[in-house]
N, C-alpha and C positions, 0 to 999 in steps of 0.2 A: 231319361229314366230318373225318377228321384231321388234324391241321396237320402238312407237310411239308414240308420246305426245298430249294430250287433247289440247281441243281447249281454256280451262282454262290456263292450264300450259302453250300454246302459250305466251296466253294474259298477265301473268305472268312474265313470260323473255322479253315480249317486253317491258310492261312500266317496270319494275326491270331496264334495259338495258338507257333505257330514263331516269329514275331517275339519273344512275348512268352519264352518260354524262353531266345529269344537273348539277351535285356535281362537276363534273372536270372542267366544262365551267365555276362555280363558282370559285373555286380555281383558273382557268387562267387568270380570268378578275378580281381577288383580291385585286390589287390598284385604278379599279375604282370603284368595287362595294363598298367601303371605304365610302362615304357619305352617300349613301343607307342607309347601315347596321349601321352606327351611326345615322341617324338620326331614322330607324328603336326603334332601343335603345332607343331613348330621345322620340321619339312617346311613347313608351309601359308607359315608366314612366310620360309620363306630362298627357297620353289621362286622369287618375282621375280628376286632375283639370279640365280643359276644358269640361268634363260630369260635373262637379258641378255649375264650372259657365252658361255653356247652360240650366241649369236645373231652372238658379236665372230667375226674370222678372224685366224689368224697367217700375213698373207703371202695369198697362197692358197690356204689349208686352211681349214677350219672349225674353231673351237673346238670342242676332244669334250666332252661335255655330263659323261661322266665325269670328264673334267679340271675343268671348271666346279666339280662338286659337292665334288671334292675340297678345291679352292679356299676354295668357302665354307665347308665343317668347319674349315677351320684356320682360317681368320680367326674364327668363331665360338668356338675354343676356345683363341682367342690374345687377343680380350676377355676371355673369364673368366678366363685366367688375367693380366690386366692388371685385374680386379679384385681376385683374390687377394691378389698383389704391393700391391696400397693397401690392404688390410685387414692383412694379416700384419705388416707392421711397426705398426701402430697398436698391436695386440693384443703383438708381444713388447714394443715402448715403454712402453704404460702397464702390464700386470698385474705386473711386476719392482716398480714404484713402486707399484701399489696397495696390495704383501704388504706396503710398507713402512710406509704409512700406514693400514695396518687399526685397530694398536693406537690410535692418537692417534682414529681414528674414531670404534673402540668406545668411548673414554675420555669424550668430545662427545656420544655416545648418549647413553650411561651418565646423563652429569649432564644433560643437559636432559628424557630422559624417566623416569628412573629416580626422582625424585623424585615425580610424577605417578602412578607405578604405585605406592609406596608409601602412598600416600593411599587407593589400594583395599586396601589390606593386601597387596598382592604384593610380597613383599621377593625380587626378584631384579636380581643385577647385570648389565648388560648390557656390563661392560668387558672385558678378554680374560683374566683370572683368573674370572672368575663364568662366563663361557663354557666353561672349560675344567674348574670344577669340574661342572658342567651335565654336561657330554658323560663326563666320569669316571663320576658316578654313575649315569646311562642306561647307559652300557656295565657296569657292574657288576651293574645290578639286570635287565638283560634282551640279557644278552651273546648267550646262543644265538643268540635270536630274529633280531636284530640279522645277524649272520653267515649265519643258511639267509634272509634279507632280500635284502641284498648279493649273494651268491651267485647268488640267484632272478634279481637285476636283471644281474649281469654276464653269465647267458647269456643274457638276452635282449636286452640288447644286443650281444653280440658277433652274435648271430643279427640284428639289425637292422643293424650294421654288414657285415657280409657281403652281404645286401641291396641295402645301398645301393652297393657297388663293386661288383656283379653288374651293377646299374642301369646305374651311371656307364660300366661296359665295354661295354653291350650297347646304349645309346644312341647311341653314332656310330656304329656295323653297322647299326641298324635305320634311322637317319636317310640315311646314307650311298645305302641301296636304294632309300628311298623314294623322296628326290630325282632317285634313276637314272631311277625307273618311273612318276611321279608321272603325266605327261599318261595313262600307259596303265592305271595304276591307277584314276584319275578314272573313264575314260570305260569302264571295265568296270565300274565301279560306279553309274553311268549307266544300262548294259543293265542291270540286275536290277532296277531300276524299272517298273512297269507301262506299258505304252505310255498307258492313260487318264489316267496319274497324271504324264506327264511335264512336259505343259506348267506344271501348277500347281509339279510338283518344281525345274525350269529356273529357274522364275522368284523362288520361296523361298531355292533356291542363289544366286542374281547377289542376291538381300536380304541373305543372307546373307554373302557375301562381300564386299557394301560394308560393312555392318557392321564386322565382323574388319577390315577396311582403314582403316575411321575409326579402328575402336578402337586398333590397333597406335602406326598415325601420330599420337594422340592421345595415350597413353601415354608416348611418345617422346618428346613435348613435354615433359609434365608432367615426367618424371623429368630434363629437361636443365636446363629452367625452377630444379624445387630444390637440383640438384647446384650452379649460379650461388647461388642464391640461402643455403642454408645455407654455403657452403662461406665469399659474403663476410661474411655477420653474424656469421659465428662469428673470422675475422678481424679486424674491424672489434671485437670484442668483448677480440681480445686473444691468443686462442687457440692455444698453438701448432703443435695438431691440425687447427687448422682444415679445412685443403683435405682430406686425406683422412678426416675422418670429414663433411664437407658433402656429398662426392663418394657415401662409401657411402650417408647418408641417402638423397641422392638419386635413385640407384642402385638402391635396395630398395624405393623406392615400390612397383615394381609389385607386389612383396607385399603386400596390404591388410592393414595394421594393425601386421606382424612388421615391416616394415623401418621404421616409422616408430617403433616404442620401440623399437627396436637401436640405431638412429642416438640417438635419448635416450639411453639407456643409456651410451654410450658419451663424449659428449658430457657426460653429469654427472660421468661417473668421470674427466677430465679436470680439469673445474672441479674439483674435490674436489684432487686432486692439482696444479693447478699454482697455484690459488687459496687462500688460507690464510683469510680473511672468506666472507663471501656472495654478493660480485659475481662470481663464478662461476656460482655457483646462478641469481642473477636475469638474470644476463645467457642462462641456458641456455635459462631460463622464458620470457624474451622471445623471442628467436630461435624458438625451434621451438614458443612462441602462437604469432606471426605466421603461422610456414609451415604451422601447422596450419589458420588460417583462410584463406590462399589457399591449401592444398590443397584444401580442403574447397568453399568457395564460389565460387572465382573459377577457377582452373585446369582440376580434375576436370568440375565442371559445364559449364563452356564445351567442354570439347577432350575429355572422356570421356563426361560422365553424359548427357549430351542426346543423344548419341548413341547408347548404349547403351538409355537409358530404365529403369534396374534401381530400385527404393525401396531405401533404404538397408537395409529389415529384410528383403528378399530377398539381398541380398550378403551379409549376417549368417547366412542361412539356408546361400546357397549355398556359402560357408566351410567352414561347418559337415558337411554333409552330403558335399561333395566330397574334405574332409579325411577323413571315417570313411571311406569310398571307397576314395580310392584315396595317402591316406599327404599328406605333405609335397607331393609333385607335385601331386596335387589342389589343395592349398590353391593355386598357381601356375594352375592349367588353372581353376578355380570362377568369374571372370568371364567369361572369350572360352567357355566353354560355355553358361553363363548367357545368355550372349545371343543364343546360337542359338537356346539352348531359347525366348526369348523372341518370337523371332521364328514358330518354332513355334506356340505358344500364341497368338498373333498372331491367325496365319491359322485355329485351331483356331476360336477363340471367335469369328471372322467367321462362319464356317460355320455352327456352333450359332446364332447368333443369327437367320440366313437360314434355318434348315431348318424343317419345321412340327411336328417338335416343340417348339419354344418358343411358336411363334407362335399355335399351335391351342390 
């Protein structure tokens, strides 16, 4: 007798098949969906406020929930730019002084490793004449190249800068709506759920959204915790960047990996410039050892990682993979989806483990 399929298991492989087209049309249209799914993100976390102030009255009246949202765009875009404002003076303060101490830098290269490299036979100078005969005879021996190079990278970045202020334009429009329509967006999103599938979906969302709620309010922690904490060791050290490069480290935590060598970075080219010896250097190394082992062991675990549950070589993955994605915003959005997904995979591998085919 021939095997035929139910008009369930039809209906089954067709929306399965639709889902699954839906998932790759997502992935193929990954750099525009890029504002969506950020501003997506910045909805889930501001719609608390905005239900609180919709909930305030002026007088007699209700707060309009449109006023509310407006509300919280500004204030959201009056921190970042209260971020800004403490990086931009850092950056015009020290890179005027670093142009000034390049040569004396190169000079310190030069003689501490330039001797080393000539013991392999490599006679090159690393001071600021040996650099510049360097880049002369590269430009002489493959000027063309050099220039269709250059050229190739300025349109693509100008075409990646474009990009990103398209981005930065069309994130408070899209956030702005969401915010508007957020309870009726939910709950229409809600209906298109299977009625069999509801209970288990209700109950993976309320997982899910204590999740995201630990994680956020975890986060928050952590990044106040090292703004305190770099901002004094690096005064206590001497520094007279201190507060606003403790503040940025701080501050960029929640970027895994980038904000914590930014704030390095920024924080050696300091020492380098206002320190003339090494206790710049050692004092950097100590400071940000330290906050590197209570970021790692004591903060993130307690107030993130146990919440979340992620192994460090999945946030490595998920970096990764969220970065080819969907750009810079990815690498931002690759933990609070991670742990959705986790939660996901949760409840997936419960089910496999309960079904008979494992167990048969």
């Amino acid at each position: 007798m021939p095997f035929s399929f139910t008009d369930e298991q039809k209906q089954t492989a067709l929306w399965l098949g639709l889902g699954l087209l839906l998932i790759a049309l997502m992935v193929a249209l990954g750099p525009i969906l890029t504002p969506f799914i950020a501003s997506a993100i910045l909805a889930y976390a501001l719609n608390p406020g905005v239900d609180w102030l919709s909930r305030r009255r002026i007088g007699k009246f209700p707060f309009p929930r449109a006023l509310a949202v407006l509300v919280v765009i500004l204030l959201l875009v009056f921190a970042i730019l209260a971020v800004i404002l403490i990086v931009v003076p850092v950056l015009r303060k020290e890179f005027p002084l670093l142009q000034d101490q390049i040569p004396n830098f190169l000079n310190k290269l030069d003689g501490l490793i330039g001797p080393h490299l000539q013991d392999f036979g490599i006679n090159v100078r690393l001071d600021g004449t040996g650099i510049k005969e360097m880049l002369t005879k590269q430009l002489s021996t493959s000027g063309d190249e050099i220039w269709t190079s250059v050229l190739a990278s300025v349109k693509v970045g100008g075409t990646a800068v474009l990009g990103w202020l398209a981005t930065i334009l069309l994130v408070p429009v899209v956030l702005f709506y969401l915010l508007q329509d957020w309870h009726s967006i939910v709950e229409r999103l809600g209906r298109l759920v299977p009625r069999r599938w509801q209970g288990k979906t209700g109950n993976m969302t309320q997982e899910v959204d204590s999740l995201l709620a630990q994680y956020l309010r975890g986060q928050l922690l952590v990044m106040l915790v090292l703004a305190i904490y770099y901002s004094t060791g690096l005064a206590i050290a001497g520094f007279d960047v201190a507060l606003p490069v403790g503040i940025i480290t701080g501050l960029l935590v929640f970027i895994p990996y980038v904000g914590f060598g930014l704030g390095l970075v920024l924080a050696l080219i300091a020492a380098m410039l206002q320190f003339s010896g090494w206790h710049g250097l050692i004092a950097v190394a100590i400071v940000y050892g330290i906050g590197q082992v209570l970021e790692s062991f004591i903060l993130t675990p307690r107030l993130v990682g146990e919440r979340i549950g992620l192994h460090p070589l999945v946030v490595i993955f998920a970096l990764m993979a969220f970065g080819q994605l969907f750009g810079f915003v990815g690498i931002l959005l690759a933990l609070p989806c991670s742990a959705i997904m986790s939660v996901v995979v949760k409840h997936v591998r419960a089910h496999y483990l309960s079904s008979s085919f494992y167990n048969t």
